[in-house]
N, C-alpha and C positions, 0 to 999 in steps of 0.2 A: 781075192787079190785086188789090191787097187786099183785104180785104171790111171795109169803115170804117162799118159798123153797131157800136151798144157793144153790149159782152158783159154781161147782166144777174149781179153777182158773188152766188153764194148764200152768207152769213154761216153756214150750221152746215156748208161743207164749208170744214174748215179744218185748218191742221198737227197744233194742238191737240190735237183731239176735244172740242171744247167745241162744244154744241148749245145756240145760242140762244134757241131758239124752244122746246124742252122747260125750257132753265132760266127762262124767263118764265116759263111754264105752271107748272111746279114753285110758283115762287114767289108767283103768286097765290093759288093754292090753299091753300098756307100762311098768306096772310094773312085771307084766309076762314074758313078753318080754326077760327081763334082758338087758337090753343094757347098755353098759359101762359107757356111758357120764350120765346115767341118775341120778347119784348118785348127777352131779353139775345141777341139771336140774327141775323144778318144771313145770308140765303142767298146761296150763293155761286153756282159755273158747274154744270151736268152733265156732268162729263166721263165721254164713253163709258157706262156702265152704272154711274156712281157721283155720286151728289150731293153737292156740299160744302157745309157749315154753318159760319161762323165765328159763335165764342161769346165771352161775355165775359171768363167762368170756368169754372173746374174743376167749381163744382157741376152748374150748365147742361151741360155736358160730358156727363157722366154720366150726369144725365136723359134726354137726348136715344138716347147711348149704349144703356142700360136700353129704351127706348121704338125701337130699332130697327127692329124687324122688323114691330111695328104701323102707324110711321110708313109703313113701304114699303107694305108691303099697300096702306096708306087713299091716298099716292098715287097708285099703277097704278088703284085704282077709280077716283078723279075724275078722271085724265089721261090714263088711259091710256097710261102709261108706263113701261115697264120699268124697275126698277133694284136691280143687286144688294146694292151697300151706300150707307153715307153714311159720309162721309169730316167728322167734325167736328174742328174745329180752333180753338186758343184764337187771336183776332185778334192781331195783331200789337203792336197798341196797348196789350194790356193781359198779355202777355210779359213 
């Protein structure tokens, strides 16, 4: 007989590699954070061991760009979460 209990589905195992629950995290942190550019800036998913940032423009791009590797640092401190890079990208809207 089957067993007709439901199955609890976890949201960060998925085809993806998108982790829900880190890109929340991520993203609060950032809004905490305060950081300046973040006003032209929308965070994205974490996929796997990379963050995505959609920006408005090229200058923000580049800022962010520049401020890589500090960015990373300051969130493994507050999150606790690994991540090798950050994937920024001009949003689609403004392409």
């Amino acid at each position: 007989m089957p067993n007709k209990e439901p199955v609890k589905i976890d949201s960060n195992i998925n085809s993806l590699g998108i982790n829900f629950k880190d890109s929340k995290k991520v993203e609060n942190y950032l809004i905490k954070a305060h950081y300046r550019w973040l006003e032209d800036a929308v965070t994205g998913p974490v996929l796997g061991e990379t963050l995505v940032l959609y920006v408005e423009n090229s200058r923000v791009k580049k800022i962010v760009e520049l401020d890589e590797q500090n960015l990373i640092i300051n969130i493994e401190k507050n999150t606790k979460i690994k991540l090798k890079n950050i994937d920024v990208q001009i949003s689609n809207i403004k392409q």
